[in-house]
N, C-alpha and C positions, 0 to 999 in steps of 0.2 A: 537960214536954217534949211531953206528947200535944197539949196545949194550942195549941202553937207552930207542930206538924205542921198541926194541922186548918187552922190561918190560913193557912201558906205554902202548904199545894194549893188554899186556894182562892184565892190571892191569883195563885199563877202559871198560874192557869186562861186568863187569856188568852193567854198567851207561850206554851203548851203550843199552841194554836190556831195561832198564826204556823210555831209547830214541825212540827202535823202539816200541814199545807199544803205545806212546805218537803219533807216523805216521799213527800208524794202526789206532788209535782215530780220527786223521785228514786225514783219505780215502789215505793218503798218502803211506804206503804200507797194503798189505793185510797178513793173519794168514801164507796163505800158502810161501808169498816171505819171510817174517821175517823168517821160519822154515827153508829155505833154504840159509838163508844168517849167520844164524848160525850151517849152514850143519849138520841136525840132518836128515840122508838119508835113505829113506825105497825104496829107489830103487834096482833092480838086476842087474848086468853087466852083459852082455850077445853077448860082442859083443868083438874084440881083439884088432883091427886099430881104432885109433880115432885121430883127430886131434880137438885140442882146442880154438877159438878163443872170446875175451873178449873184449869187448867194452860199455863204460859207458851208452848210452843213444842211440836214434833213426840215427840221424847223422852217428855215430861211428857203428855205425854194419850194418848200410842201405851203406856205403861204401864198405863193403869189401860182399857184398853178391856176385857178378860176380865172386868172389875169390870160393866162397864158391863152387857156380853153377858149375865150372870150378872141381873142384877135386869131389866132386858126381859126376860128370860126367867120369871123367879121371878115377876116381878110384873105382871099385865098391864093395871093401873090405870094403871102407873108411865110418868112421860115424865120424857126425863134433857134436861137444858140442859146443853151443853160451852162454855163461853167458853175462850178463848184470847186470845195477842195476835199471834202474828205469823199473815202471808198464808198460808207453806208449812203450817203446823199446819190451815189451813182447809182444806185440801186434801186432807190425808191425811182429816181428817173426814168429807171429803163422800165419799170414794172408798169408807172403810170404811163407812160406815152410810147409804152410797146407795138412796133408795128409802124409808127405813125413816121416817114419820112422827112417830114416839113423840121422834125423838133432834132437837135443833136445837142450831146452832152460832150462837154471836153472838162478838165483840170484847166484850173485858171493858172496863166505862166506867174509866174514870180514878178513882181513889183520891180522890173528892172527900166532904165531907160530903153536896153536892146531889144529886152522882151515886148512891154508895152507897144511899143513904135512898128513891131513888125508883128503881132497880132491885130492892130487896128488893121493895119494896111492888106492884112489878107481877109481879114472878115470882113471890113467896111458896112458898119452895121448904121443903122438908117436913126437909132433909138438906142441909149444902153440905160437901163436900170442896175442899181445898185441896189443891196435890200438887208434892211436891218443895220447892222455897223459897218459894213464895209466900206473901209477906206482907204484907199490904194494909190498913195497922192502921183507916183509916175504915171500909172492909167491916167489920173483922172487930169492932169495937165495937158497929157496926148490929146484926152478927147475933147480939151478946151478948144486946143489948139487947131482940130481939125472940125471945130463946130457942130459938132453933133450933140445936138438935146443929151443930156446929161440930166438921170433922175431916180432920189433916193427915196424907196418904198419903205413904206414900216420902219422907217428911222429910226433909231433907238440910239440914246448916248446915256451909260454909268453917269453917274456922280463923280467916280473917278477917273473915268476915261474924259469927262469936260473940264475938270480940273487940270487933266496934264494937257490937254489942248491950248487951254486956257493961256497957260504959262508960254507958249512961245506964237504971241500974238501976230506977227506977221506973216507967219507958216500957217495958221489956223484961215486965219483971212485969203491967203491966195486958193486953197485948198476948197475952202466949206462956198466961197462966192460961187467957184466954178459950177455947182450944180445949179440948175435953172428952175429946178421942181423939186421939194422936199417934201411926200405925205407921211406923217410924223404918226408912229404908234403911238404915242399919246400926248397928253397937255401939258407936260412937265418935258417932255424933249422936243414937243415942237418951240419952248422959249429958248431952249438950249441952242435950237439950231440957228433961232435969230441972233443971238446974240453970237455964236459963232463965225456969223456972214451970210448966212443962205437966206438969201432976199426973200424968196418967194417958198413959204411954208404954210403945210395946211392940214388940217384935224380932223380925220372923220370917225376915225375907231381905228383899234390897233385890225390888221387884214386877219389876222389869225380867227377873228369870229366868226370870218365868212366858212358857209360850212359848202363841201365841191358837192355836189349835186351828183355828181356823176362818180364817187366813189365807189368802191368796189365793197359789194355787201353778200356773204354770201356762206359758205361752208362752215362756218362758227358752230352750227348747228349740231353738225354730227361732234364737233367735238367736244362740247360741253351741257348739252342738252338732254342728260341719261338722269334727269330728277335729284341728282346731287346737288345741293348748296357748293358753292364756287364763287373765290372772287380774284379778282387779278391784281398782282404789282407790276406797272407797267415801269417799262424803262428805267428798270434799277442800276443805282451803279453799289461799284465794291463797298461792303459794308451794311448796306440794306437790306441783303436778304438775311444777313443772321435774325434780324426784327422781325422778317418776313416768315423765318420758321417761326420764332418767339409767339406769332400772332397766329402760324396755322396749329399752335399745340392747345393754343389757349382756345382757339374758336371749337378745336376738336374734345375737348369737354363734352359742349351742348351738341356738338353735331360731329357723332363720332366718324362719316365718310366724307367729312368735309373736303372739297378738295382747292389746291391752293394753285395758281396759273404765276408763273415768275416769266416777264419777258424781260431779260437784260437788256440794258441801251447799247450795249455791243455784244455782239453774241460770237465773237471770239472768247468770248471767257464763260462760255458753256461748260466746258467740258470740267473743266475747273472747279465752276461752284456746283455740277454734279457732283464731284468727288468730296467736297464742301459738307454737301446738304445729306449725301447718302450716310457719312459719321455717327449721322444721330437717328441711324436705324429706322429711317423714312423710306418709303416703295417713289422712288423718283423716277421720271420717266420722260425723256428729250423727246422732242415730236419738232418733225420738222413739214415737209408737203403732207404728208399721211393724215386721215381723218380720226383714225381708230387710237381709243386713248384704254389703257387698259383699266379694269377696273376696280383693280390693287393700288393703284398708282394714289399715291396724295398730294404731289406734287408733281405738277407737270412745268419742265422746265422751254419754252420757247425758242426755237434758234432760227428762225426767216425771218427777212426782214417781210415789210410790208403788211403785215397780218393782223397790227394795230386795231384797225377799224371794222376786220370781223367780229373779233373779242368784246370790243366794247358793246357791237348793236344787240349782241346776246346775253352781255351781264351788267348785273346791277351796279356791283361796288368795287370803285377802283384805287387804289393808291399811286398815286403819281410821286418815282421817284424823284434822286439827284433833289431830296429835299430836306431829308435826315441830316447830312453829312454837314457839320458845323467848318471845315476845312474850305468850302464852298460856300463861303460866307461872303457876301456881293457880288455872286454870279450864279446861285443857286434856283433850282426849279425848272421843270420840264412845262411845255404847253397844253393845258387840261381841256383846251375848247374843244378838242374833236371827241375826247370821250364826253362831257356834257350834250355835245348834240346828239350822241346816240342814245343820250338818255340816261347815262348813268351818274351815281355820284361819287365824289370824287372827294379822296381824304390825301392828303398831302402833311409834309411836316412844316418848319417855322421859316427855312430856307428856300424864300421861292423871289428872291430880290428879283430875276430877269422879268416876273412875270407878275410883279407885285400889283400892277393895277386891272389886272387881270383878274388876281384873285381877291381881291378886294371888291369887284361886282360879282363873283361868285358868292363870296360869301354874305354881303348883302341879302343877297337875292336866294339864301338857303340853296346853294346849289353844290356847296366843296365845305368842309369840314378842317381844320387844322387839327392836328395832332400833336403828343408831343412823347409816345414811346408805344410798345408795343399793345399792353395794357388798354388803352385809351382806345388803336385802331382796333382795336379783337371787342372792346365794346359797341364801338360805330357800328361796325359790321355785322353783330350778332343784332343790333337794335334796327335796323335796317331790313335785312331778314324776317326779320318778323313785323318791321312796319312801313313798306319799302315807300323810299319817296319817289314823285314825279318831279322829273325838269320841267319848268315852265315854259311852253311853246315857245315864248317871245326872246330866246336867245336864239332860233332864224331866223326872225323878223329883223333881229339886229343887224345880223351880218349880211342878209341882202340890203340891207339899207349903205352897208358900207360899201358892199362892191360897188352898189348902184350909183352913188356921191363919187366912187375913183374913179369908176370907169368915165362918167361923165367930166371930170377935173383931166384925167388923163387925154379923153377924144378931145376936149378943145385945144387942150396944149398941142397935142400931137399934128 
């Protein structure tokens, strides 16, 4: 089967080419990511220690940054390379480690034998972390091959995705051994990973609790802090915000200036659900750097990235999308930890499979609320409002307890 895999990426290496041409047409990547995702590198190395870590998208690499902060700091030999694949993940990277030289973001190349083989050989990295699903079987035989510690953070495997592993047992095996370290987001995929192959797996908490310390906390203030009632849907996708009106009409009953905060999880489709939202004779208002929100405005619609975690430190009540949408049914739900730790709470719909044991100690622990249509969240909200809850301190205590068990699982491996 590996056999097969190796022929068909290289074989669909051109049609992947007409593919990303076809993304860069629809804003979807740009000249420079498509150039580096088929590693054609005008870069110089210049530097000897590197450690690699790879993660697909914002989630996956906004996890392991306290990892990252932690050896830039431990190590001052060390320079870290972050590949990702999508544009918004490049974003949050440059915003957080702006300035900083040691750290560089590249587009991870394509899964080929050519590619794989001639990016190890130009980074030659000391360390590579894998994180969450990524699974890249030509990478990861290169780096069997050329011995380098191989190690998969926050592991995560679907029901589905170890099912179809499952099925072609000798592929799974040559594949899942090769990694040397497995700390497994939780206790249902660290058995998964044993029985996949990966000898050496271990449990401490999914990383996502760990809350960065060194976040950016800040300007939220001026923009929401004029004595209005406000609450925010964070990271919506298409379809959510129609609920998301539904929910600002009904909460504006009881609170006729209510105002509603939408930040899309892509904020290419701004302009869009502006022209959406203003239909139903709402004062909608885009804000993007600027502080100044007007105060007509009922709807304020978000288009930067990064801005997450000023929102949260300043409001109460958050809807976490990408959990409504029944189409996104076993891969549904965005990650609620970082607004819990600034304190808010956190109402999401019945579609949070990625993040199910997640929220399964939130809701324990009265800290996230399930919903199940507009009605329901416009009552949270209003009953909140008037009765607000606290987070309980001990959701940092968790998460420095989990850096603290990696970091120390990670320094003796390393």
């Amino acid at each position: 089967m590996f056999f097969f895999y190796r022929i068909l990426t290289s074989l669909f290496f051109p049609f992947l080419i007409v593919y990303f041409f076809l993304r860069i047409f629809f804003k979807k990547e740009t000249f420079n990511s498509f150039i580096q995702k088929i590693f054609i590198n005008h870069n110089t190395r210049n530097f000897s220690k590197l450690f690699w870590f790879h993660g697909s998208s914002i989630g996956e690499v906004k996890s392991v940054f306290p990892l990252i902060k932690y050896y830039l700091k431990k190590k001052s030999d060390l320079n870290i390379l972050i590949t990702s694949s999508t544009l918004s993940s490049k974003k949050i990277i440059d915003i957080e480690f702006s300035g900083n030289k040691r750290v560089i973001h590249k587009f991870l190349p394509l899964d080929t034998i050519f590619h794989s083989k001639k990016f190890l050989k130009y980074w030659k990295p000391k360390a590579v972390f894998f994180i969450d699903s990524e699974i890249w079987p030509n990478f990861i035989s290169k780096i069997k091959s050329k011995k380098i510690p191989l190690i998969l953070l926050n592991g995560r495997t679907t029901e589905k995705t170890f099912k179809r592993w499952k099925s072609f047992s000798n592929f799974h095996k040559k594949i899942f051994s090769s990694f040397d370290l497995c700390i497994a987001s939780s206790e249902i995929s660290k058995q998964k990973f044993l029985i996949l192959g990966i000898k050496n797996v271990k449990y401490f908490g999914n990383l996502k609790f760990i809350f960065d310390e060194t976040v950016q906390k800040g300007t939220a203030e001026k923009r929401v802090n004029d004595g209005r009632k406000c609450w925010l849907a964070a990271s919506t996708h298409e379809g959510e915000e129609e609920m998301c009106l539904q929910v600002h009409e009904l909460i504006k009953i009881k609170y006729p200036d209510i105002l509603t905060i939408i930040i899309p999880r892509h904020i290419d489709r701004v302009k869009k659900l502006e022209s959406k939202l203003k239909k139903f004779n709402n004062n909608v208002e885009i804000t993007g750097d600027h502080n100044f929100i007007d105060t007509k405005s009922e709807i304020l619609i978000v288009n930067i990235f990064g801005v997450l975690p000023k929102f949260y430190k300043n409001l109460d009540n958050v809807f976490m999308g990408k959990s409504m949408i029944k189409k996104l049914v076993g891969e549904g739900g965005q990650n609620p930890l970082e607004a819990i730790q600034m304190g808010c709470k956190v109402y999401h719909g019945p579609y949070v499979y990625n993040f199910k044991e997640i929220y399964d100690f939130l809701k324990k622990n009265n800290m996230s609320k399930e919903i199940n249509n507009s009605q329901d969240l416009a009552y949270e909200i209003i009953n909140n409002f008037q009765n607000p809850a606290k987070t309980p301190s001990s959701i940092e205590s968790i998460g420095k307890d989990i850096l603290n068990k990696t970091l120390k699982e990670l320094d003796s491996f390393l």
